[in-house]
C-alpha positions in Angstrom: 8.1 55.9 -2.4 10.9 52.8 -2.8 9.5 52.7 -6.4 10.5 56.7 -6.7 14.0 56.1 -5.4 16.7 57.0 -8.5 19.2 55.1 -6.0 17.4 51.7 -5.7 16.5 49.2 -8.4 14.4 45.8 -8.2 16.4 43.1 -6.8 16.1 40.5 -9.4 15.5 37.3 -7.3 12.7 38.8 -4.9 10.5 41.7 -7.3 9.0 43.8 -4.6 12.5 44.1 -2.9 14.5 47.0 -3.9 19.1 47.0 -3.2 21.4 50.4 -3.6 22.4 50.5 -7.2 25.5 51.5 -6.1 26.4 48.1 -4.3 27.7 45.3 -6.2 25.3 42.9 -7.5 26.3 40.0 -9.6 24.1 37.4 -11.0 24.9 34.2 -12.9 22.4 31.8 -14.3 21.4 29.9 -17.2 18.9 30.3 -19.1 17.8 27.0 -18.3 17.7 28.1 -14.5 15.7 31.1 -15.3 12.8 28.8 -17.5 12.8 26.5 -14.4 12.2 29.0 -11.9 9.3 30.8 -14.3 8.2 27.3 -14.7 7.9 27.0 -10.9 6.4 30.4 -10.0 3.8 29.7 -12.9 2.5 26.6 -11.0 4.1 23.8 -13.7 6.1 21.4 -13.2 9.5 21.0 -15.1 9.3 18.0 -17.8 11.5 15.0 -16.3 12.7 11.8 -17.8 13.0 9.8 -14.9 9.9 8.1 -13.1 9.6 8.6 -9.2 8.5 6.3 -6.4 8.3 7.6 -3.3 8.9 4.9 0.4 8.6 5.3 3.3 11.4 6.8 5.0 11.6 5.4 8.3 9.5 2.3 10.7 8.3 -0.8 10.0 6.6 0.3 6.7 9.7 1.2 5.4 11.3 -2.3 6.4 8.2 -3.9 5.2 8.1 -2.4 1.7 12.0 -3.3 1.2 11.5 -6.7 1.9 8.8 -7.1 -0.4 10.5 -5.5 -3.3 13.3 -7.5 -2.6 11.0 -10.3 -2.7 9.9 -9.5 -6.2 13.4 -8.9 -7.1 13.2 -4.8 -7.6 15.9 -4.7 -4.3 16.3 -1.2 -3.5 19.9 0.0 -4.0 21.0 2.5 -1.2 24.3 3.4 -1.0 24.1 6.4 1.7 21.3 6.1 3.7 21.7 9.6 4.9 20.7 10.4 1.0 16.9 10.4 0.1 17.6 9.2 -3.2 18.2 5.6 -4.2 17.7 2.9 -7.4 16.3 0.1 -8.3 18.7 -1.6 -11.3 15.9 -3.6 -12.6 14.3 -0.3 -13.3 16.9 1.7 -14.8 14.3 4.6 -15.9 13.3 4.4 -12.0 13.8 6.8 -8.8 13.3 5.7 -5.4 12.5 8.8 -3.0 12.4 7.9 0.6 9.5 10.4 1.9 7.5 10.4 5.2 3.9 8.8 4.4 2.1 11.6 4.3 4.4 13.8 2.0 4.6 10.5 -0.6 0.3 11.5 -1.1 1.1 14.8 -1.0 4.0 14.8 -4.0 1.8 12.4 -5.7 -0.7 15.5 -5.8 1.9 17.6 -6.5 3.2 16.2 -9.3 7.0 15.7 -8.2 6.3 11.6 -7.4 4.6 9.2 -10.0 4.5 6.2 -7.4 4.1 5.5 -4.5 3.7 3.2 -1.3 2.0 3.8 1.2 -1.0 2.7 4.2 -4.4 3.1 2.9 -5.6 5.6 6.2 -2.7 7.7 4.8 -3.9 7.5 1.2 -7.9 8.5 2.8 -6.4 11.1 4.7 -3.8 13.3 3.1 -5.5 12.5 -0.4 -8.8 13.3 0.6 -10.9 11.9 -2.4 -8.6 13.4 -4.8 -9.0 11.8 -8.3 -5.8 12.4 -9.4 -5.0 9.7 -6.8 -5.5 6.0 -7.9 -5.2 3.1 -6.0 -3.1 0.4 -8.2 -2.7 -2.8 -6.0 -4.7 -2.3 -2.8 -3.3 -5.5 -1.1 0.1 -5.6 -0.1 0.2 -8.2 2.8 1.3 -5.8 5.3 0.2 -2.8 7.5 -2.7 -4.2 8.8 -4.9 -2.0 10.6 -8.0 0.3 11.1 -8.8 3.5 11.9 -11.3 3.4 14.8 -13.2 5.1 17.5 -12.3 4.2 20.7 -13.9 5.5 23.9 -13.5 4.8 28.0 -14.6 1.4 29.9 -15.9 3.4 33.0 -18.1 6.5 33.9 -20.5 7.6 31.6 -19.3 5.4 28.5 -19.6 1.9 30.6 -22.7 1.0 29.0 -22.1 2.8 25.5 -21.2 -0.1 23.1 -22.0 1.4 19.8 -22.1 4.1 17.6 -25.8 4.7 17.3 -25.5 4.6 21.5 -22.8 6.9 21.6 -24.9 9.3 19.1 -27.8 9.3 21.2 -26.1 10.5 24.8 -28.0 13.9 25.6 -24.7 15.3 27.2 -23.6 16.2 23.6 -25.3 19.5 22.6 -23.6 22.4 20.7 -22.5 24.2 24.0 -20.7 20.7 25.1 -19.8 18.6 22.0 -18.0 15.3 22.3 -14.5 16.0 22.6 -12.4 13.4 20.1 -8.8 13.7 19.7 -7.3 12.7 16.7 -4.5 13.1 14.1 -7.2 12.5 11.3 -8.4 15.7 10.6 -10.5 14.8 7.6 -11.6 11.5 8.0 -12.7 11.9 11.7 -15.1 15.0 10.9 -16.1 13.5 7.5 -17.0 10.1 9.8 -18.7 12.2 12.2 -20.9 13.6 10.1 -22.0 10.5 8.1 -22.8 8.8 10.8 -25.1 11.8 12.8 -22.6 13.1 15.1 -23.3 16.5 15.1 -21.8 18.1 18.1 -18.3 16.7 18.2 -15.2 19.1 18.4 -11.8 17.4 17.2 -8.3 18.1 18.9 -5.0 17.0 18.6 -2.9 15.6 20.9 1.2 15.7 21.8 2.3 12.1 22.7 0.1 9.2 22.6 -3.5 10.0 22.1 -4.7 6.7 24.4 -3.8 9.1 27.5 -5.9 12.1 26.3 -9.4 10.5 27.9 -7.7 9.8 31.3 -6.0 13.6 31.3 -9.5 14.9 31.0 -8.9 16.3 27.6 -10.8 14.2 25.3 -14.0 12.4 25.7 -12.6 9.4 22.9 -9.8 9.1 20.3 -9.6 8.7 16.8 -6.8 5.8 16.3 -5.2 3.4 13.9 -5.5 0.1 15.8 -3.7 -3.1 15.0 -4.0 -5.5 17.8 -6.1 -3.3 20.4 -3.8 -4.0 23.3 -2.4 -0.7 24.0 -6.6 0.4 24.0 -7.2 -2.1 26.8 -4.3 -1.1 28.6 -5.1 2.5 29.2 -9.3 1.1 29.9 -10.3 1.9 26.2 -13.0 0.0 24.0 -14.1 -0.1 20.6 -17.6 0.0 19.4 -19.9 -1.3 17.1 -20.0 0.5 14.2 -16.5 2.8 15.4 -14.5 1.6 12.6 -13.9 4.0 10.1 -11.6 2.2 7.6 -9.4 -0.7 7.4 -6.2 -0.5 5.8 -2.9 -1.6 4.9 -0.2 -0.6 2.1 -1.3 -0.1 -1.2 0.7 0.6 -4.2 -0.7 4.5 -5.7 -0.1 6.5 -8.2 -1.0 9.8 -10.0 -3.5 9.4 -12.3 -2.6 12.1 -14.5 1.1 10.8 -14.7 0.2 7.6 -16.3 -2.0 8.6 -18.9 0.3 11.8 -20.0 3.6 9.6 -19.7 4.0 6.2 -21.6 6.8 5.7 -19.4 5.5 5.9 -16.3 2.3 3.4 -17.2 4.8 0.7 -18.7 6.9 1.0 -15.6 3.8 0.8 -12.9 3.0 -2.5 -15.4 6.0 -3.9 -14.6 5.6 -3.2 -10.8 2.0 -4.5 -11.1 3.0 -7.8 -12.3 6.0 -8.9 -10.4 4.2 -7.7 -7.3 1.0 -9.5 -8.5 3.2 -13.0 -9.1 4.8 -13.0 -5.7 1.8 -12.1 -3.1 -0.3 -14.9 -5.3 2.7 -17.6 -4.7 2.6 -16.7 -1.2 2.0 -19.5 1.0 1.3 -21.7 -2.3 3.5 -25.0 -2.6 3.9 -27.2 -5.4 3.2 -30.8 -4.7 5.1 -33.4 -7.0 3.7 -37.4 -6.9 4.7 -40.4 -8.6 1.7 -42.8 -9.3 1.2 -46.1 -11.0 -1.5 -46.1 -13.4 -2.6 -47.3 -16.6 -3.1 -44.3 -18.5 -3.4 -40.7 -17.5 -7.4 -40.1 -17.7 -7.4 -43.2 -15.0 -4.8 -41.4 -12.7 -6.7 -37.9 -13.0 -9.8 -39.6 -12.7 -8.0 -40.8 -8.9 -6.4 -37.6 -8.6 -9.7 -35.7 -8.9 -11.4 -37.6 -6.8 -10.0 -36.1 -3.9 -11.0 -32.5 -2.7 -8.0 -30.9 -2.0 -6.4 -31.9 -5.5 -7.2 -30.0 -8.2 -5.0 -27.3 -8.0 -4.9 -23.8 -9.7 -6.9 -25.0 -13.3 -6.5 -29.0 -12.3 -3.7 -31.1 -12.4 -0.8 -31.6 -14.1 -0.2 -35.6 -15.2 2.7 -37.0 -17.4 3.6 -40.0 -18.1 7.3 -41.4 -16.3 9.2 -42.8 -18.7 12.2 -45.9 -17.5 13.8 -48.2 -19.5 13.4 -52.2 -18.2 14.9 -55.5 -20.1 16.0 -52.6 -22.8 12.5 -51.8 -23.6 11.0 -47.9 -23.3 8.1 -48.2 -20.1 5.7 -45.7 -18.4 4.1 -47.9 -15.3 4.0 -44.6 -13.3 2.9 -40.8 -14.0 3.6 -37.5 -12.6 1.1 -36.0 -10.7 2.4 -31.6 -10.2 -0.4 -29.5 -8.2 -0.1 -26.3 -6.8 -1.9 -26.1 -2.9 -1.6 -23.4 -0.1 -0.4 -24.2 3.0 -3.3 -24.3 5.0 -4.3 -27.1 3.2 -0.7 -28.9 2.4 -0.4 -31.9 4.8 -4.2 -32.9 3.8 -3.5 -32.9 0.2 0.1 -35.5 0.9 -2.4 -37.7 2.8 -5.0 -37.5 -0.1 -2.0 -38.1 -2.7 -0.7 -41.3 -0.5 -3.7 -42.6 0.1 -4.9 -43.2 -4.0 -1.3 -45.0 -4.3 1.0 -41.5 -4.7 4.4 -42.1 -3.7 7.9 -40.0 -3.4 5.8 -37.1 -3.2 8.0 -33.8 -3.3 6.9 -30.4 -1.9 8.5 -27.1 -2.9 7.4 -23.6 -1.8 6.5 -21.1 -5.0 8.2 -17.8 -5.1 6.2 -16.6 -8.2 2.5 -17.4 -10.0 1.9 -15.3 -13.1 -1.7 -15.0 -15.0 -1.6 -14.8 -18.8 -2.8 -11.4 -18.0 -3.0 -9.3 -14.4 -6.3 -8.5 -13.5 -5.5 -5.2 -11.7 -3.8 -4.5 -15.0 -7.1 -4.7 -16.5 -8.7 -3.2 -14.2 -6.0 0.1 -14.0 -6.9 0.3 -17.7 -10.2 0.7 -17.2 -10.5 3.4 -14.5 -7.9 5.1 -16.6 -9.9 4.8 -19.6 -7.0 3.7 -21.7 
């Protein structure tokens, strides 16, 4: 046996490999290295200082998620692009790790990222109810779309328009099962099976999936949809009930990280809040009046009068002070209200129309609560 051999000893590196002793082998390390690679084998992760966030690497995600951190002024510094590392200066305890989507949930698992951004299908797929995983602004504004079941206009499907119809075609037995192609390997099955679709097989596709029913390969496809043209294009249809999820990019994180590390929790606070602050002042302007009145209980009593005027908590009246024949006046007050867009040109008119005048309008870039309530909420499921 190896073991036997007088003329062979363990290489160190690789246990159940034996080398010559006779040939040369030299081996520098510290003993820092060694602890590391024990620590590794072992299953643990090495303590670090430094908080991680993993991006995406690459698409319009990865665009996306720059401009809104730049946006809530955490811009991204990336020297090299060709490196996966970069900073955030704001942050200075902070790593950025660029990472494809699906590897961000996974490290998060792992325990190698703290943070992370990413689309909610991702999230429900590669985490797979995990509750180390927690979800800590599920709203970013961008990424829009859902995972849904999509099937063929024509033949046999031309008058299935729902799930419960599609369930109930006796072509589907064990022997024959409804062939769905799909890159979502744990949601489509999990679906599936909630929903009493018992004899379906799942496949996966090279290229785009929308061809699969066409080739005579699939019977439908399991998709992320946004707009549903490329579906109608290649004679596809969604039905009732096919949606499996809707999603967009939410900010994550592992659970265990920000209870065990103080660090980590104050620096997803941060985060929180200045990503909070923006997506609330988006598409929020302040409106600025001037209106004669004869005190400021008359003008707000005007001011509320009118629907589309009372703002976040109400409005916001001062008095305008000028100075006439030498003496101190206030004839007019200042009316400030915060409106969204949608409803902007109405509020002016409102404003004009009860004596306003030199109304100003400003977007907002920021709107901070006296406390987040996703903070509150992140408390809570973390039972801090």
């Amino acid at each position: 046996m190896l073991a036997s051999n007088p003329n062979l000893t363990k290489c160190p590196f690789f246990p159940t490999r034996y080398v010559p002793i006779s040939r040369s082998f030299h081996i520098t390390c510290s003993v820092s290295q060694l602890q590391s690679a024990a620590e590794v084998v072992n299953g643990r992760v090495p303590e670090r200082n430094e908080i991680r966030l993993g991006l995406p690497s690459k698409g319009r995600m990865a665009a996306d998620t720059l401009d809104l951190l730049k946006d809530c002024q955490l811009s991204v510094k990336h020297v090299n692009p060709r490196q996966y590392v970069a900073q955030i200066p704001q942050l200075s305890d902070l790593e950025v790790w660029f990472q494809r989507p699906k590897d961000i949930v996974r490290k998060l698992l792992s325990g190698d990222l703290d943070l992370g951004i990413a689309g909610f299908d991702t999230v429900s797929e590669y985490g797979q109810g995990n509750e180390d995983l927690i979800i800590v602004h599920d709203a970013l504004d961008y990424g829009d779309c859902h995972l849904s079941l999509a099937i063929p206009k024509y033949g046999i499907f031309e008058n299935i328009n729902s799930l419960k119809d599609l369930a109930q075609m006796p072509q589907w037995t064990e022997e024959k099962p409804l062939r769905v192609a799909t890159g979502f390997t744990y949601l489509g099955p999990k679906f599936m099976k909630e929903n009493g679709l018992n004899h379906v097989s799942f496949s996966t596709a090279d290229g785009a999936l929308e061809a699969a029913p066409a080739m005579g390969i699939a019977d439908a496809i399991l998709d992320l949809v946004s707009s549903g043209t490329t579906l109608k294009e290649n004679n596809l249809k969604e039905i009732e009930g096919g949606v499996v999820l809707r999603s967009q990019a939410v900010l994550v994180a592992s659970k265990r990280s920000l209870i065990q590390r103080k660090s980590a929790l104050d620096t997803t606070h941060e985060i929180l809040e200045r990503l909070e602050a923006h997506l609330r002042a988006e598409g929020q302007f302040t409106v600025t009046a001037n209106m004669r009145g004869s005190s400021a209980d008359e003008v707000a009593e005007r001011v509320l009068s009118q629907p589309s005027l009372s703002g976040l908590q109400g409005p916001t009246i001062s008095p305008v002070f000028c100075k006439r024949d030498g003496q101190i006046s206030s004839d007019y007050y200042a009316i400030v209200i915060c409106v969204p867009k949608k409803a902007l040109y109405n509020s002016v008119q409102q404003l004009r129309a009860i004596g306003g005048s030199g109304v100003l309008v400003s977007p907002l870039t920021y709107i901070f609560d006296e406390e987040t309530p996703r903070w509150r909420e992140l408390l809570l499921a973390l039972g801090l």
